[in-house]
Backbone as CSV, one residue per row, in Angstrom:
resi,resn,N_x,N_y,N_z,CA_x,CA_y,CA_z,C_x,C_y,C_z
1,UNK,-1.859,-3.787,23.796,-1.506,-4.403,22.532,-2.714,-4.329,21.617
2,UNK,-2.976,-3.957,20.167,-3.679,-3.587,19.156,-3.562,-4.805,18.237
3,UNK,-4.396,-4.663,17.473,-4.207,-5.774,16.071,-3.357,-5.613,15.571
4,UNK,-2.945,-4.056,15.045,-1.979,-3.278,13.998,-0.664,-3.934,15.151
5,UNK,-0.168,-3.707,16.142,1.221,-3.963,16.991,1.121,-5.581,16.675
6,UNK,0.045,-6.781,17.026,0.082,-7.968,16.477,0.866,-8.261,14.663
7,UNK,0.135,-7.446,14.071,0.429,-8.176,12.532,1.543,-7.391,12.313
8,UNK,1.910,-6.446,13.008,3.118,-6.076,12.482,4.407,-6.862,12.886
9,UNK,4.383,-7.206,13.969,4.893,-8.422,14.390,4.818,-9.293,13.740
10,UNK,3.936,-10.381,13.192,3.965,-11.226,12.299,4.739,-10.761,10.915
11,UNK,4.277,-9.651,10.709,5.001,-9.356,9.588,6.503,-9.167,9.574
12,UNK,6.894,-8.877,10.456,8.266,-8.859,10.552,8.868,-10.305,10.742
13,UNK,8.608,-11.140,11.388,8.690,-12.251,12.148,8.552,-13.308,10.132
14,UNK,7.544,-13.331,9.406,7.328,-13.510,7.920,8.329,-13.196,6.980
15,UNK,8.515,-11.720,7.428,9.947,-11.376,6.596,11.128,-11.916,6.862
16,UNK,11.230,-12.107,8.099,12.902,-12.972,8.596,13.008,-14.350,8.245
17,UNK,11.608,-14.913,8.190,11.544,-16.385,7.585,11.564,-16.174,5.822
18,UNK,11.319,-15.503,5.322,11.362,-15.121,4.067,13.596,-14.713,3.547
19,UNK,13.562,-13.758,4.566,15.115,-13.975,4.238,15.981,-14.747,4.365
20,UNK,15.523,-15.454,5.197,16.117,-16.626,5.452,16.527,-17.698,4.936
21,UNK,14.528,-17.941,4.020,14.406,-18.938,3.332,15.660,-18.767,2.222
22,UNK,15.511,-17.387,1.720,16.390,-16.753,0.670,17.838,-16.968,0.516
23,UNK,17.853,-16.860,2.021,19.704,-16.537,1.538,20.313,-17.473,2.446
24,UNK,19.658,-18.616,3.088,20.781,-19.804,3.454,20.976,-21.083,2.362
25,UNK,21.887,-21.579,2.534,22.310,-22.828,1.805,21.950,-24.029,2.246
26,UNK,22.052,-23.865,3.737,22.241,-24.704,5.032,20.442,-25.268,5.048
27,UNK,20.089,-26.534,4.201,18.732,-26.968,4.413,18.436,-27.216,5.788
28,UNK,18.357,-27.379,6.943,18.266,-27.216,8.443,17.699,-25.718,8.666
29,UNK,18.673,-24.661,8.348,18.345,-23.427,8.417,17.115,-23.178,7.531
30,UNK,17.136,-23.669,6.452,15.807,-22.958,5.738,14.354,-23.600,6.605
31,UNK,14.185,-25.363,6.776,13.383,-25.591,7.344,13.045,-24.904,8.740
32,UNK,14.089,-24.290,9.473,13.931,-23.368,10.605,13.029,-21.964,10.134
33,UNK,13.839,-21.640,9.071,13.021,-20.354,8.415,11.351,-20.418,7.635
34,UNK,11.179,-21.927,7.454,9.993,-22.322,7.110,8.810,-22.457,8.056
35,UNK,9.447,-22.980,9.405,8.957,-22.866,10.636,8.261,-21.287,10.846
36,UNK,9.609,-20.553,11.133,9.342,-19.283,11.556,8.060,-18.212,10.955
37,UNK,7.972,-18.733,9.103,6.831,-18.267,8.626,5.595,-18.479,8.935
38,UNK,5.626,-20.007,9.315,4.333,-20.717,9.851,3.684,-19.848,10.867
39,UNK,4.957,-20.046,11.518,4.027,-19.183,13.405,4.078,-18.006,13.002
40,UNK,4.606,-17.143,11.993,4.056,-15.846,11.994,2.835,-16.351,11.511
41,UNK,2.359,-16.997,10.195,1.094,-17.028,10.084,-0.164,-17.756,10.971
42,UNK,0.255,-18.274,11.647,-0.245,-18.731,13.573,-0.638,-17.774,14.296
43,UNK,-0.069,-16.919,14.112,-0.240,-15.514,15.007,-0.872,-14.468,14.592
44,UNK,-1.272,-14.510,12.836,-2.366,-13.882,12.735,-3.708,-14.658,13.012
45,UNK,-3.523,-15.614,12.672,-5.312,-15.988,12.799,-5.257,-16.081,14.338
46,UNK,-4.883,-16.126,15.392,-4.680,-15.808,16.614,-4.992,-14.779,17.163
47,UNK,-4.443,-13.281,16.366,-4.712,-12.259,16.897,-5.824,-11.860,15.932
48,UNK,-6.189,-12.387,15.279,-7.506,-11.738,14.153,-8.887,-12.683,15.398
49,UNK,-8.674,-13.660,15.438,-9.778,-14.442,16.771,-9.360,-13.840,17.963
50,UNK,-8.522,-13.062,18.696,-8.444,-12.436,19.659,-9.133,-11.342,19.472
51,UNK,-8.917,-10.685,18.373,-9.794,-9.369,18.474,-11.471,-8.978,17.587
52,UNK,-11.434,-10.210,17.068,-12.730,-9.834,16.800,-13.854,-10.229,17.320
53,UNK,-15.310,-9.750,17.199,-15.936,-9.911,18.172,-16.987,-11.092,17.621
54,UNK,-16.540,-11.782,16.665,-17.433,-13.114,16.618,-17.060,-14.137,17.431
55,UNK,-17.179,-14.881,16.273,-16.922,-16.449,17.052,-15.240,-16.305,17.088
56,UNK,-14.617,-16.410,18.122,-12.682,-16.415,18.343,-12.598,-17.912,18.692
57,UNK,-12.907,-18.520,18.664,-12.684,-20.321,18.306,-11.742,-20.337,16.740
58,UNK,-12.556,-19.746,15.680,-11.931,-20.157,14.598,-10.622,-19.986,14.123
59,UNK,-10.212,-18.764,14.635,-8.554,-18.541,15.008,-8.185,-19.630,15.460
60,UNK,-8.383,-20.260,16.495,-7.449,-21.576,17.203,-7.489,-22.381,16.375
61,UNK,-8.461,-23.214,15.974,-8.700,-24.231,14.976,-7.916,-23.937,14.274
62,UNK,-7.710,-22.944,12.881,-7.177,-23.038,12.179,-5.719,-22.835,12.356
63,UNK,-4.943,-22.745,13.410,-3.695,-22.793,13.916,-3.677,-23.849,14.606
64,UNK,-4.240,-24.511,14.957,-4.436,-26.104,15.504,-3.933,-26.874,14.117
65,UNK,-4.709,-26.437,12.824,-4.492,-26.844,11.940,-2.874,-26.921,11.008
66,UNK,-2.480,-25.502,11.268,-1.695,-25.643,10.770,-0.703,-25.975,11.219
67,UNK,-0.450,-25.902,12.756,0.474,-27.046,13.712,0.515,-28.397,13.453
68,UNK,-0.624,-28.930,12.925,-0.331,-30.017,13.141,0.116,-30.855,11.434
69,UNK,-0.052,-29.868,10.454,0.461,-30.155,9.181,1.752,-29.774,9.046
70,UNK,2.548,-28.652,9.933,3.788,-28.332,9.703,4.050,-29.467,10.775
71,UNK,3.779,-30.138,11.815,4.649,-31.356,12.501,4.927,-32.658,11.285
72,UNK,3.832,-32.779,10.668,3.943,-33.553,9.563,5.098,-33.245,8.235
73,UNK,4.994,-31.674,7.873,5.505,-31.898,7.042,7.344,-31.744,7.723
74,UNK,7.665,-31.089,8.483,8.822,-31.616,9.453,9.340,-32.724,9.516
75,UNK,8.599,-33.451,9.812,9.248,-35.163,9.743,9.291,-35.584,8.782
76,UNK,8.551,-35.327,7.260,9.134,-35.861,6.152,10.322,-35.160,5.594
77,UNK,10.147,-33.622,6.303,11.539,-32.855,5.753,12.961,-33.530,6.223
78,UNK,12.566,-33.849,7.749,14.046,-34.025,8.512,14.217,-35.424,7.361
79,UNK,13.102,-36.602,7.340,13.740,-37.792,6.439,14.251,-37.678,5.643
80,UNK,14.079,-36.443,4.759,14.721,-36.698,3.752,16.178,-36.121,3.943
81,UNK,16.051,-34.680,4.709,17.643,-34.369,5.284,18.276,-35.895,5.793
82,UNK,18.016,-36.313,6.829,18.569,-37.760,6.674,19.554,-38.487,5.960
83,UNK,18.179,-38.622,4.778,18.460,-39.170,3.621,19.498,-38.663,2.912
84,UNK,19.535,-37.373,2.688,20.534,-36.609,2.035,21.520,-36.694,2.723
85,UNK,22.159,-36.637,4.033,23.271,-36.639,4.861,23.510,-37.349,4.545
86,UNK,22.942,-39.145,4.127,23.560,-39.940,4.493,24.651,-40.491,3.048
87,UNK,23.874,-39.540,2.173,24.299,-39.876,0.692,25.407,-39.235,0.511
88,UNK,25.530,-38.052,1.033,26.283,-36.927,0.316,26.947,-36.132,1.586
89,UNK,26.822,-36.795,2.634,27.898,-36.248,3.681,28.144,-34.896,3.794
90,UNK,26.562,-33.887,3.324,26.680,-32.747,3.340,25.534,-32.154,3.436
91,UNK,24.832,-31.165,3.990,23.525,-30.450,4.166,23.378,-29.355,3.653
92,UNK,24.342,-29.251,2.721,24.476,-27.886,1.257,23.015,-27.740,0.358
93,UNK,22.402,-27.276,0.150,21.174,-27.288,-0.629,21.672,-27.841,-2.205
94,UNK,23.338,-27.063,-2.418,24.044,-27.590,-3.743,23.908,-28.815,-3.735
95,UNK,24.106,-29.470,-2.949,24.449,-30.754,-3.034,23.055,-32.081,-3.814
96,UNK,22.052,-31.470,-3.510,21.064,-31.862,-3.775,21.167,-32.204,-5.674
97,UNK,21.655,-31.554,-6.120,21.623,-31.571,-7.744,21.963,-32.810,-8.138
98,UNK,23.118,-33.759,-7.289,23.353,-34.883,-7.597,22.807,-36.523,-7.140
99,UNK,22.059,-35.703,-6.121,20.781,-37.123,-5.818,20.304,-37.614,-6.937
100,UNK,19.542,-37.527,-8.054,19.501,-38.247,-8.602,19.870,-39.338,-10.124
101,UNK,21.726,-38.976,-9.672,21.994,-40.232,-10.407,22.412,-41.314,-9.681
């Protein structure tokens, strides 16, 4: 396995979270597809600290990092899905237009 076979992977793995983000309605699905971008971008600084020959600590860290801000921002996402289910008895992204009257 090479760097180039790594990021191309990510890159593909980026793009499916990218179409995703794009073309579902279904807010559940997009936060899945928001996910999916993350760990592609997890997996470069992963394989960029796997293969280079400095310090490869800083890869982890900064995917340490961003694990632990996408757990965060997850749980304010699901609250507000929640929130929205509970209003509008629907997880349509449309639906959102009428939260706030």
């Amino acid at each position: 396995m090479t760097l180039l076979n790594c990021l191309l992977l990510s890159f593909i793995l980026f793009g499916i979270g990218v179409f995703g983000l794009l073309r579902r309605r279904h807010i559940v699905a997009m936060l899945i597809s928001i996910e999916l971008m993350l760990n592609a971008a997890n997996m470069n600084f992963i394989s960029f600290a796997y293969f280079s020959k400095g310090d490869a600590s800083a890869g982890a860290i900064f995917s340490l990092f961003v694990i632990a801000i996408t757990a965060c921002e997850m749980a304010i996402a699901l609250a507000i899905v929640i929130a929205m289910y509970r209003r509008t008895h629907s997880l349509d992204i449309d639906s959102l237009r009428g939260l706030h009257e």
